[in-house]
N, C-alpha and C positions, 0 to 999 in steps of 0.2 A: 663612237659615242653619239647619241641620237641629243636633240632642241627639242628644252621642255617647250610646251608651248606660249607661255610667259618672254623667254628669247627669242623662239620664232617672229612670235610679232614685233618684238621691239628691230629685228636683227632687219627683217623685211622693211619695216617703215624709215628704219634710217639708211637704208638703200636705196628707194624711191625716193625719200627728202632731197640727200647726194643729188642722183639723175637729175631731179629738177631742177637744186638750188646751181647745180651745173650749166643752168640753161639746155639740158635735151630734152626734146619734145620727143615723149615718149610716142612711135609709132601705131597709126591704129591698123590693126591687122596683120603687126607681127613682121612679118621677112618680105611679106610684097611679091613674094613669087606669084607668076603666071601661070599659068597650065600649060603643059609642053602641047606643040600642037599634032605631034604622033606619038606614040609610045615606046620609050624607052626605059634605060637602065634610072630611075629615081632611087633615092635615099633623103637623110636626114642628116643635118650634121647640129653636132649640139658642141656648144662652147663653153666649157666648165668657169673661163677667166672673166665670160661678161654675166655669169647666172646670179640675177641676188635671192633666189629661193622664196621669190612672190608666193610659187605654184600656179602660176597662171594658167600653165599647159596642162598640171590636174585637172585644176578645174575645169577648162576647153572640154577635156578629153571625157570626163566627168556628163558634163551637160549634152556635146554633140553626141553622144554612145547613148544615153541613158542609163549612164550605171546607177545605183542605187550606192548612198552613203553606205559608210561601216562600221558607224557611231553615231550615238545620241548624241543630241546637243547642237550649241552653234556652230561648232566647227567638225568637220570633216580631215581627221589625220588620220589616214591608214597608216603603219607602218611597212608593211611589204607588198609588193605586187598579190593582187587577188586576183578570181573571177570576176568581181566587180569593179578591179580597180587595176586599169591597165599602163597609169603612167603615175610616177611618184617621185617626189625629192625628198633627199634625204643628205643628213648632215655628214659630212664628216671631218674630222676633227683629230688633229695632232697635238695638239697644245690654244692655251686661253688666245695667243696670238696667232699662230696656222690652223684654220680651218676655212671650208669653202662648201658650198652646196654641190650634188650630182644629180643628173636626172638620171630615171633606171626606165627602159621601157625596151619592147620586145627589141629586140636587135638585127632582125630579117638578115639570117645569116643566108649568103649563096648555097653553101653546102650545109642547107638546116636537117639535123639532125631529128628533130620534130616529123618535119615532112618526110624523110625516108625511111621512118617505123609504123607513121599514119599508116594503116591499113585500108582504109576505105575513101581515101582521098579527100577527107575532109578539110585537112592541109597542102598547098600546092603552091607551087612558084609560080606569082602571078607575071603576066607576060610585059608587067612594068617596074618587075624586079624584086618586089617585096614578096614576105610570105603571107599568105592571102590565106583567107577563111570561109568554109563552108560548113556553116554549121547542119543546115538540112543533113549530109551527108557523116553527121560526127556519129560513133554509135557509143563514146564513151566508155572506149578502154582504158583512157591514161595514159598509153606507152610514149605521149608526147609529154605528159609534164615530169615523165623518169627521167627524158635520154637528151633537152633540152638541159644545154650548161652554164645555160646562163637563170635558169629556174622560172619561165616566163610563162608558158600556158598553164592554165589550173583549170580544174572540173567544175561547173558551176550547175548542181544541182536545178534540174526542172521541175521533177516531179518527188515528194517525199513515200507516194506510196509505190511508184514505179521503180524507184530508186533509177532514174535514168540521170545522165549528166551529159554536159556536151561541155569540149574544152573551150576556153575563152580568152581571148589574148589580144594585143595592139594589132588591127588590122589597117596601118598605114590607110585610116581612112579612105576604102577602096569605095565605099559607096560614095562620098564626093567627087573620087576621079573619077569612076563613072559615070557619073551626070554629067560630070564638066563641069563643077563652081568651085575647084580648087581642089586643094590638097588636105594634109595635115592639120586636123586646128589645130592641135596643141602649139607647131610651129606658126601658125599664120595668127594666134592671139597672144604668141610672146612677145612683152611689150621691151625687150633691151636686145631682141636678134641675138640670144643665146641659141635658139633652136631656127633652124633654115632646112627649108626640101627644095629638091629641085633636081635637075641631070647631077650621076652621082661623081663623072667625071670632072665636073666645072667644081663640084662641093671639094672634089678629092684638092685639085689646083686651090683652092680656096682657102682651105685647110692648111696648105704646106705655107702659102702666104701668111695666113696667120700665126703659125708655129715659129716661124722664120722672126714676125716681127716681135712678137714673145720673146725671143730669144735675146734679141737686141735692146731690150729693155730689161734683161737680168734674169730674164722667166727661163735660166736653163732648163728647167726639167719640164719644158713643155713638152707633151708631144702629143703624134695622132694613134689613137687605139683604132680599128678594123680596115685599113688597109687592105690584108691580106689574110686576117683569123677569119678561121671557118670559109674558108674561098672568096672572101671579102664581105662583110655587114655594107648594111643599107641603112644603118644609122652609126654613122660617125661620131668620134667623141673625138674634142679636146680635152686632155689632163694632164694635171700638174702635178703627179706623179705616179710613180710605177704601178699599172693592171690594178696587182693584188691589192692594193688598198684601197679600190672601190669593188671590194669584190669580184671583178673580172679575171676570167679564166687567163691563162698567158697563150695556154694553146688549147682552143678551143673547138678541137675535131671531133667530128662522130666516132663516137664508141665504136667501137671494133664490133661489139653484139649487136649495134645496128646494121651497121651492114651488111653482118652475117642474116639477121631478120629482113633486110627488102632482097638481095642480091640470092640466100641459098633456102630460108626455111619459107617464105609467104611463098615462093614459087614451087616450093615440097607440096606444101598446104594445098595449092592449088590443081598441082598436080596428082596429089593423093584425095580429093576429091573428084578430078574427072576416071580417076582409076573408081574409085569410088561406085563414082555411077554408073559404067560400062560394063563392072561385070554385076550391077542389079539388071541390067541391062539385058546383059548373057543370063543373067537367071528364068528372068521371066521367057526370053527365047526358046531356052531348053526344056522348061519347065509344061510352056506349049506344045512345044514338039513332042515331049515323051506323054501329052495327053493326046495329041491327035496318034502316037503310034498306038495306048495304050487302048483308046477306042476303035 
């Protein structure tokens, strides 16, 4: 069930009232992470039990990217992940008294199925563990927003008379860890430390502490989603209850036809074009030869 937007705001302002009238001082810049000082395994861990569906991390994600709105008006509510809109929350909802916010954004699985159909390498396992973006190199086939299970890249038209497209998706802000002035905004401008990055080993330990103390206060059904789906995600969830009701896959493998396309047919492809060209190759050889015999 989706928040009209009449609830939204009421839902969000009396969650921030709480945090304050709490006495917490909401943090400026989110989770305080540092930049690792070499390169490793990073990720995301996002905590469904402290999220009050501000949208903070939209909008972060929103302003640092440049994405363009996807509606008129004062407000900006996509409802699902787009080209232009790579990070979202969204409600969901069991009854008038169970419901809680989730954030939905790319998932940088280890064994991304995206990157093993990519053709041209426009998608790649960056060597700080996310799945990273090259758009120059995209030539806009799609066969990443097919085979993607959790529905996160989308084609984001460039040209209307070329009809060209390049896929567009959360790129774990690589151009800040690049320079070195950080990470993630969306995590580094959440203002209750629902969403944290950082080494994905300490977030994993992090995680199991938090689930553990959920636990102890009644929250059986906490637990941790990406673990171990898809050879382990890089952005970690807590939730409070089972996968499918936030939409997530339970087992989230590459398609069988993917791997069939990187491991038997791109390497056919590959191979039946150097066949290809060797015997134009033998053509024009022979074709030489039986002129210099004919002359």
């Amino acid at each position: 069930m989706e928040l009209n937007r009449r609830e939204f705001l009421k839902l969000s302002g009396s969650g921030i009232s709480t945090l304050l009238a709490g006495g917490v001082l909401l943090p400026k810049g989110g989770s305080g992470n540092i930049l690792p000082s070499a390169k490793g395994d990073l990720a995301i861990l996002y905590d469904i039990s402290k999220c009050i569906g501000c949208r903070a991390c939209q909008m972060a994600c929103k302003r640092w990217n440049k994405l363009p709105a996807e509606s008129e008006g004062p407000y900006d509510l996509p409802q699902e992940l787009s080209a232009n809109t790579w990070t979202i929350i969204k409600l969901t909802k069991k009854s008038e008294e169970d419901w809680h916010f989730f954030n939905y954004q790319c998932m940088h699985c280890t064994e991304a199925a995206c990157v093993t159909v990519c053709p041209s390498g426009a998608l790649y396992k960056s060597e700080w563990g996310f799945t990273a973006v090259d758009p120059a190199k995209c030539i806009g086939c799609g066969y990443c927003t097919q085979y993607c299970p959790y529905g996160v890249p989308h084609l984001n038209a460039q040209s209307p008379l070329t009809v060209r497209a390049r896929a567009a998706k959360c790129t774990f802000c690589q151009d800040r860890l690049d320079a070195g002035i950080g990470g993630p905004f969306c995590a580094e401008n959440c203002p209750v430390g629902a969403l944290a990055w950082g080494n994905r080993a300490e977030l994993l330990e992090k995680a199991k502490e938090r689930v553990d103390y959920l636990h102890s206060q009644g929250r059986t059904e906490a637990r941790l989603y990406g673990k171990n789906e898809a050879g382990g995600l890089h952005r970690l969830s807590i939730t409070l209850d089972e996968a499918s009701r936030y939409g997530l896959p339970v087992d989230p493998t590459s398609p069988t036809l993917a791997r069939l396309w990187q491991e038997i047919i791109q390497p056919l492809g590959t191979l039946s074009l150097g066949m290809v060209a060797l015997g134009l190759a033998l053509n024009v050889l022979i074709a030489s030869r039986t002129a210099k015999v004919e002359r």
